[in-house]
Structures are given as C-alpha cells and as structure tokens.
C-alpha positions, 0 to 999 in steps of 0.5 A: 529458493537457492542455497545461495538466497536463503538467509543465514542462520545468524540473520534468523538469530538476529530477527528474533532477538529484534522481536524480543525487543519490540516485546519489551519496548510494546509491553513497556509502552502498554504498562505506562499507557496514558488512554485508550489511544496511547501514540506510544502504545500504537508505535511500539505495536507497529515495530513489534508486528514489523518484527515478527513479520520479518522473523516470520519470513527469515524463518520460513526461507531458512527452516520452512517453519512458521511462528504460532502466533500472528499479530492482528492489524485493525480492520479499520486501520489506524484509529482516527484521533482527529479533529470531530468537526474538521474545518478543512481536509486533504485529499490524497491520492496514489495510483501504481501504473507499469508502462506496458506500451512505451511507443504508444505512450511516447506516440500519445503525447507526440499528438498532443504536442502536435496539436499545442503549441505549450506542449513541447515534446523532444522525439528522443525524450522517451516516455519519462518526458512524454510523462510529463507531456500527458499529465499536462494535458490531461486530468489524472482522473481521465488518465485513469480512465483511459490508462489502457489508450496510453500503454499503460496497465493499471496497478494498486491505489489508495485515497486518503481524506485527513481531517485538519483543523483550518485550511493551510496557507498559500504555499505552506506545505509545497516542500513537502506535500506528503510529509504533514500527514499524519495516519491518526488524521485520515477520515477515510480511506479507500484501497484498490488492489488486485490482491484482494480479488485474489483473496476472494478467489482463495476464499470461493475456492475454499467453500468449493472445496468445504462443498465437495467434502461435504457431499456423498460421493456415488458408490461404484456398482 
C-alpha cells in the first residue's frame, strides 16, 4: 500500500475509540438482557465486531500491527427466533454475475428477440437491455445453469427460506420486496462462495505443511 493510501493516524485514533463505545453500548446491552435471545444484546454484538473490524484493518494499514482479540460470529449465524410451525415462507434469492462476453450477451438476446415477436430487443441498447431480453425468456435457474453460453461468469450466492406466520396478501410487499425480512426469521440458508474453496485449499496446504515438518528427512552420506 502508498503513503499516499494509508489511513491517518487520527482515523486510527477515531476507530478505536468507536470500539470503545460499541464496548460500552454491548456490555449496557448484556447487563439489562431480558433472555437468552435479547435483540438488543444481538445488535450491540454486530456494532462492536463492525467496530473492531475496522479497527482491526485501520490498524494494520497504518502500523502493520493487529488487535489480540477477534470476536466470534456464530456458526450458525443469526439465531432463528421465528415462528415453530411456519404457515408460509419466502424464498429469497441472490446470485453475483460479472459480464465477461458483453457481445455474446447482446448476441443471445438478439436470437431471441428474432424468434418472439414480445421480445424487443433495440441493437444499440447493449447488454444492460439484452439483460432484461434474457431474463424475460429465460428462468434464472437456467440461467444459472447455462451462465457461461450468456458471457457470463458466475460469482457468490445465497438463499435464504424466512419463516412467516401467514402468506402475505396480493401486492403487499411489492414496494419493498427485500425490506420485510427479518435475519431472526430465516430457516435456512445456503452460501456458495469461491472464497470458501479457497479456505479449504489454505487449509490442505496447511496439513502438507504439518506433514512435511513431521517427517524425518535423510541425512546426506
């Protein structure tokens, strides 16, 4: 990292005395805890580790030096505090791409715009209209599938079930489709990353390396 990048020392100053706060506000949240499962308790516990996270990476930009402690986050993730026998769920669903092949993109959805009549498809509207050509003909789980004949490369995903006490009403929540979830009502939820293939590769290295050190090597003659 430049000189020119690296943070101030008042930043550095400023991140730690915002996790001195998030101390404060977590340790005032814990003593008045009303059960195991206290929304207070969790939130202060998210701002005190985004505190010290950021603390954590000031520090190390500026003094390449790190804190001795790091807050755990739950295996699990958020603790589910929903309903027992959910009458409904939603089902939502995020997957990255990055455009790779904009003119096989735009090429795709020119065939189909060739092919149906209701897909219009302008030739200069580039791959942000051939977007919306694609995902009108196809279901984004064959998108999915085929992301590589569209240009595309696939990037991180999730998919979250939320528990809900009855099925919303017709139109209720189009205004905000992401905005009535709440994380203590997901079920289940399922991530799919390259980072944690890279995780494991760390971690294979890591017991090569335990194995190696274990060995006796041979003594020249």
């Amino acid at each position: 990292m430049s000189d020119a990048a690296l943070p101030t020392v008042a930043e550095v100053r400023a991140a730690a005395e915002a996790v001195k706060a998030a101390l404060d506000r977590h340790l005032a949240a814990v003593e008045r805890r009303i059960g195991d499962e206290d929304p207070d308790v969790y939130a202060a516990f998210n701002e005190l580790a985004a505190a010290s996270e950021v603390y954590d990476e000031l520090l190390y930009d500026r003094y390449d030096e790190v804190t001795p402690f790091e807050i755990p986050t739950p295996e699990d993730g958020v603790p589910y505090t929903g309903p027992a026998e959910p009458a409904a769920f939603s089902v939502l669903i995020r997957r990255d791409y990055a455009v790779v092949e904009p003119a096989r993109l735009v090429a795709q959805a020119e065939r189909v715009a060739a092919h149906d009549r209701d897909a219009e498809f302008v030739n200069d509207g580039g791959s942000a209209e051939a977007l919306g050509v694609l995902f009108g003909e196809y279901e984004p789980d064959e998108i999915a599938s085929r992301y590589k004949d569209f240009g595309l490369e696939e990037g991180d995903s999730t998919l979250w079930i939320a528990a809900s006490e009855e099925v919303a009403e017709p139109g209720e929540w189009l205004g905000s489709p992401f905005g009535h979830i709440d994380p203590q009502d997901v079920l289940h939820r399922f991530d799919v990353s390259s980072v944690f293939d890279e995780e494991h590769d760390e971690f294979d290295e890591d017991e090569e390396d335990e194995e190696e050190a274990a060995t006796p090597g041979l003594t020249p003659a």
